[in-house]
C-alpha positions in Angstrom: 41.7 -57.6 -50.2 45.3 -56.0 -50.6 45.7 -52.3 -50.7 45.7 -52.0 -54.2 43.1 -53.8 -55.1 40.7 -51.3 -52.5 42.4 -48.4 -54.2 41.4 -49.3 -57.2 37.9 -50.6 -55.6 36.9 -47.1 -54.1 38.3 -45.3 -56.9 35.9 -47.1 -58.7 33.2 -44.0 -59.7 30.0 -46.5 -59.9 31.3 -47.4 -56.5 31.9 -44.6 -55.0 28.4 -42.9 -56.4 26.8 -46.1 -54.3 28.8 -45.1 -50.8 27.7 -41.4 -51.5 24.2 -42.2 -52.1 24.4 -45.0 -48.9 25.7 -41.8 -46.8 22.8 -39.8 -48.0 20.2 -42.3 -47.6 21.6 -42.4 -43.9 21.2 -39.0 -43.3 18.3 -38.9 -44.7 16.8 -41.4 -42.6 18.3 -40.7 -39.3 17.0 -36.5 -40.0 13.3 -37.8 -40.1 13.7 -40.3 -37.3 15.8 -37.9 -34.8 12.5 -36.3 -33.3 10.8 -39.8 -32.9 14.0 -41.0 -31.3 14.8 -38.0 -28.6 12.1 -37.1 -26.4 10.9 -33.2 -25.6 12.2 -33.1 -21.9 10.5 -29.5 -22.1 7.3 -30.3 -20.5 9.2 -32.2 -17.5 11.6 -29.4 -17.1 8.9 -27.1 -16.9 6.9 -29.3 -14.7 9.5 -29.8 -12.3 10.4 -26.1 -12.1 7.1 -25.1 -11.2 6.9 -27.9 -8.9 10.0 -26.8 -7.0 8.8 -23.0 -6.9 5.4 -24.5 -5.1 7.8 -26.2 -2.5 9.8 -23.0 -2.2 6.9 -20.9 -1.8 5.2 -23.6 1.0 8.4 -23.5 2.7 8.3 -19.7 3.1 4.6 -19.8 3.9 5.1 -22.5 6.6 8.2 -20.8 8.0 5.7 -17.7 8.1 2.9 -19.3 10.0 5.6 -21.0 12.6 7.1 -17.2 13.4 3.2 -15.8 13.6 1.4 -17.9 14.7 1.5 -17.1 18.4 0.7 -13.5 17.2 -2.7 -14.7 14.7 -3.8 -16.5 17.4 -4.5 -13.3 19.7 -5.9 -11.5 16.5 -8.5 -14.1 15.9 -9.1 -14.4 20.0 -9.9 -10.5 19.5 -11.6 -10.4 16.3 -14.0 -13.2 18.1 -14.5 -11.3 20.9 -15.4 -8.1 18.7 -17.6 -10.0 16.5 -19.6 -11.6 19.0 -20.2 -8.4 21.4 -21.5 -6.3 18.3 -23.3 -9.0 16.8 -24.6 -9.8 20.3 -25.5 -6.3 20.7 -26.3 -5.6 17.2 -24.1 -2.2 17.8 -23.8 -2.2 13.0 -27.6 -1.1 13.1 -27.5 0.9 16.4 -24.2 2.7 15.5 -24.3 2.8 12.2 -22.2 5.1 10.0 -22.7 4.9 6.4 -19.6 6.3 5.4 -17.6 3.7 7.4 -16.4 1.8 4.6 -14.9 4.6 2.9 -13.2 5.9 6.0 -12.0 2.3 6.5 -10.8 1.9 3.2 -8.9 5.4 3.4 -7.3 4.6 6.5 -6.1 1.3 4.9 -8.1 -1.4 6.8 -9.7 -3.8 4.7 -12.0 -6.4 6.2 -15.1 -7.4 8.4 -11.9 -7.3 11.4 -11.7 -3.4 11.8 -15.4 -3.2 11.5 -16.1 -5.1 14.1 -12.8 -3.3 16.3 -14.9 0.2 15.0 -18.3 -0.3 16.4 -16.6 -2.7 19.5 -14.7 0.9 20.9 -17.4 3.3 19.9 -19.6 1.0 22.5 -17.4 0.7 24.7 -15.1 3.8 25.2 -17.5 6.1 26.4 -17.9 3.7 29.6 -14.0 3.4 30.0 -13.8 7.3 30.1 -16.5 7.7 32.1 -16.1 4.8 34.9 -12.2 6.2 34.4 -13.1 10.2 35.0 -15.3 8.9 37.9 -12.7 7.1 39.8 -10.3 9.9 39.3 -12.0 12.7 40.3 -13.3 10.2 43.4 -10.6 8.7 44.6 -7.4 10.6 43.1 -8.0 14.4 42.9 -11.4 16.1 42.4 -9.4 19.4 41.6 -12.1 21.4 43.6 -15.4 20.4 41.4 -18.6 20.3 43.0 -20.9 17.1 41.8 -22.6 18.7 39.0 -19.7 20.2 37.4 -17.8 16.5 38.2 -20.9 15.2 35.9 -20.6 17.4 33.4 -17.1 16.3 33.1 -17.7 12.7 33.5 -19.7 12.9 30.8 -17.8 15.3 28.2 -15.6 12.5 28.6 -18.2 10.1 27.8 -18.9 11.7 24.5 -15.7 12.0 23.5 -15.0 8.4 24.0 -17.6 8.0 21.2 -16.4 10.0 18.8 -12.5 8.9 19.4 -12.7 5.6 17.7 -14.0 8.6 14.5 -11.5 11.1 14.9 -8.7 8.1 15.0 -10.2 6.7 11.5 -9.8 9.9 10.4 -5.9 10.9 11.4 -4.9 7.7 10.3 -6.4 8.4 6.8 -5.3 11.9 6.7 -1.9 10.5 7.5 -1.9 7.8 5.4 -3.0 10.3 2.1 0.2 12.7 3.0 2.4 10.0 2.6 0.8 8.7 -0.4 0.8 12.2 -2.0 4.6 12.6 -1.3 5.3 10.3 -3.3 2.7 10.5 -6.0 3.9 12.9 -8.3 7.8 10.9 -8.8 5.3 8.0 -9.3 3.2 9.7 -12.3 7.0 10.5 -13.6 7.9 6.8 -13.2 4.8 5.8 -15.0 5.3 7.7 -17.6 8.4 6.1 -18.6 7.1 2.7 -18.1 4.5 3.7 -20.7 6.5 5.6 -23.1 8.5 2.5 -23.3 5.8 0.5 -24.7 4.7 -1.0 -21.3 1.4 -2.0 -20.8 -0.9 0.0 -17.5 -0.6 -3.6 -15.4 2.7 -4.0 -16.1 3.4 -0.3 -16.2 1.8 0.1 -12.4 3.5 -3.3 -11.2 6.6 -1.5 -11.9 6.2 1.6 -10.4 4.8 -0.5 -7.1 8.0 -2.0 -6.9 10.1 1.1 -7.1 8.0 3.3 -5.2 7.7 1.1 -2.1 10.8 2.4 -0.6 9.7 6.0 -0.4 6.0 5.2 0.0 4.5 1.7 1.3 1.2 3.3 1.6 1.3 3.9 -2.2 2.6 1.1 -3.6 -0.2 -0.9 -2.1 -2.6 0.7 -3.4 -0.8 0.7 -6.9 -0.4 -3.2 -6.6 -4.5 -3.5 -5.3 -5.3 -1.5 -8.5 -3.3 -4.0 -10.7 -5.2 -6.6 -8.9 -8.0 -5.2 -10.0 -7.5 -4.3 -13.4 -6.8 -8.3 -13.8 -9.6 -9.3 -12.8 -12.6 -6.8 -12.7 -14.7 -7.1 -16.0 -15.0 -3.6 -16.1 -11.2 -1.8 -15.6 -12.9 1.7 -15.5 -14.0 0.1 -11.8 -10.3 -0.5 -10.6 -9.5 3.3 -11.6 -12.6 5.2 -9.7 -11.6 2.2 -6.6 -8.0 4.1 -6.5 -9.6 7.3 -6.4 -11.7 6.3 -3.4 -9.5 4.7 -1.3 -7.0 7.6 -1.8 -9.4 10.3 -1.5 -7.1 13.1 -3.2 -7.9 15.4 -6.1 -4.6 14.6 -7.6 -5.3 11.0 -7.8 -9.0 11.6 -8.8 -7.6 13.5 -11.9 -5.0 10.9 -12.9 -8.0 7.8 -12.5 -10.2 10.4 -14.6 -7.4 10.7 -17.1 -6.9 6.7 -17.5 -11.0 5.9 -17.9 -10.8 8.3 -21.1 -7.8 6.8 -22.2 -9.4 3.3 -21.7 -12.3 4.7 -23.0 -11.7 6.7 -25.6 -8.2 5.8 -26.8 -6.7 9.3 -26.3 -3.2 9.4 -26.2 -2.1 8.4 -22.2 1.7 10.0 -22.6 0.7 13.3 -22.7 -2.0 13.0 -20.1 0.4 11.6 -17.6 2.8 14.2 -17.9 0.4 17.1 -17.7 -0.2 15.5 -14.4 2.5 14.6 -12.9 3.2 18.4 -13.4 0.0 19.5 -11.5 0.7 16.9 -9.0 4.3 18.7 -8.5 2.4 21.9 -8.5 -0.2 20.9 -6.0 2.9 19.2 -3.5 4.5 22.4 -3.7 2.0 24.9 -3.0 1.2 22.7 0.2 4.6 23.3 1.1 4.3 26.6 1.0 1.0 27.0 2.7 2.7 25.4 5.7 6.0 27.2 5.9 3.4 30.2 5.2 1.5 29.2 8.4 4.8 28.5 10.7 5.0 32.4 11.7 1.1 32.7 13.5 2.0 29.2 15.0 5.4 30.5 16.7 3.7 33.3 17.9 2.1 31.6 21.0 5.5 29.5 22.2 7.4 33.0 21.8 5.1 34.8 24.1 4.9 32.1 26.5 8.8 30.6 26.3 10.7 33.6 24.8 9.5 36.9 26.0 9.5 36.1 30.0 13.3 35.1 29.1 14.1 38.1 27.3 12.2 40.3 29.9 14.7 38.8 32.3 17.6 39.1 30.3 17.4 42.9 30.1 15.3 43.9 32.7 17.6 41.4 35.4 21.2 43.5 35.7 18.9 46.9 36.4 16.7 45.3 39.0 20.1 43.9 40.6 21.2 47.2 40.5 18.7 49.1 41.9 18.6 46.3 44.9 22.2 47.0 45.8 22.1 50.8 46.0 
């Protein structure tokens, strides 16, 4: 076929309609057969994604174990050893203190592990103080005591040794609640932007955890153990009275107060978080000022003791020298 003679052939309009239809029945065809012919590699991507962050995260976790393991392994030896003396001696029933799990939880320590540490020293310190205040005041220096009053300190010791393993509990939890209420009230500020925003209370606390553990590890622990909880308890009131426990501070008993009404009720959680946050400011600053209102009556003793003698000497020094030399 020359050139003219396909000029004149696709000029044609009956055959050009018939290679415009053929294109269109083409496209047509290859339009409803396209998602038959390519595969959804979606599934395998996302497969193979979550089977590479698996392998990632048993890397880490292997690499974990290898640095600590030397480390676990004297943890369980001692946790044994604990275990089996206070079961052995059933010291739970003999020593028991009802509000241990509460301290425990105060202080942080979650487990059968510091349980079985709490009633192991409470048994066994009063013997180390006593068996150590014997052979001191036998062997070392009796500073002068006769043998009743070296019993009567032998035992003070003794007692003490009991309650030590208590009064420990309770400075760690005392400390542990000044550093979570340090940070508290910049937290309630910090929430109440995650939840002005639209955020939900898990995702508004995650948040908050992760900002707030840089000025607070103590509290953004127990911010990520109540979102924990709130994911998983059937009833979420539970993981708000569980913060209030474990922190053991009217601020935060106010705030967990505040979100059960709001769960329960509906009200409006904005407004309550910022009334808060303000009485939580409040509260951080009045302790402040309680303390720096304290500081003067607890100088007074080291200025008696340190200052005065010096000053004494200072003036009173030149005259003595004086005197002396006449």
């Amino acid at each position: 076929m020359d050139l003219y003679a396909f000029a004149d052939w696709i000029t044609n309009p009956g055959n050009l309609f018939a290679v415009i239809a053929a294109i269109l029945v083409f496209a047509t065809v290859w339009t409803l057969s396209a998602p038959a012919l390519n595969k959804d590699n979606t599934g395998k991507r996302l497969k193979a994604v979550a089977n590479r962050r698996d392998e990632l995260r048993r890397k880490a976790r292997e690499a974990i174990e290898k640095d600590s393991t030397r480390g676990a392994l004297r943890g369980e030896a001692k946790q044994n050893l604990f275990k089996q003396v206070v079961e052995g001696l059933n010291l739970q029933k003999l020593l028991e203190d009802p509000n241990l799990k509460n301290k425990m939880v105060q202080a942080g320590l979650r487990g059968q592990g510091p349980v079985f540490g709490f009633y192991f020293f409470r048994f066994a310190m009063p013997f180390i103080l006593f068996a150590a205040s014997f052979l001191y005041l036998n062997f070392i220096n009796d500073f002068g005591l006769q043998g009743m009053q070296q019993l009567a300190v032998m035992m003070g010791l003794a007692v003490l040794g009991y309650y030590a393993p208590g009064i420990y509990l309770s400075n760690l939890a005392a400390k542990r609640r000044d550093s979570i209420m340090q940070a508290f009230p910049d937290s309630l500020d910090l929430l109440l932007i995650c939840v002005e925003a639209g955020m939900s209370i898990e995702a508004a606390f995650q948040k908050v955890a992760a900002e707030i553990g840089s000025t607070s590890i103590e509290l953004a622990e127990e911010l990520s153990l109540t979102t924990a909880e709130l994911a998983f308890l059937q009833d979420r009131r539970m993981a708000y009275e569980n913060l209030a426990t474990r922190t053991n501070h009217p601020g935060v008993k106010s705030v967990a107060t505040a979100l059960v009404q709001a769960e329960r009720y509906g009200t409006p959680l904005g407004q309550a978080l910022r009334v808060m946050a303000k009485e939580n400011r409040d509260m951080r600053m009045s302790a402040a000022e309680k303390k720096a209102a304290a500081l003067p009556a607890k100088l007074t003793v080291p200025m008696i003791l340190f200052f005065l003698p010096v000053l004494f000497l200072v003036i009173i020094g030149p005259a003595v020298i004086s005197y002396q030399s006449m």
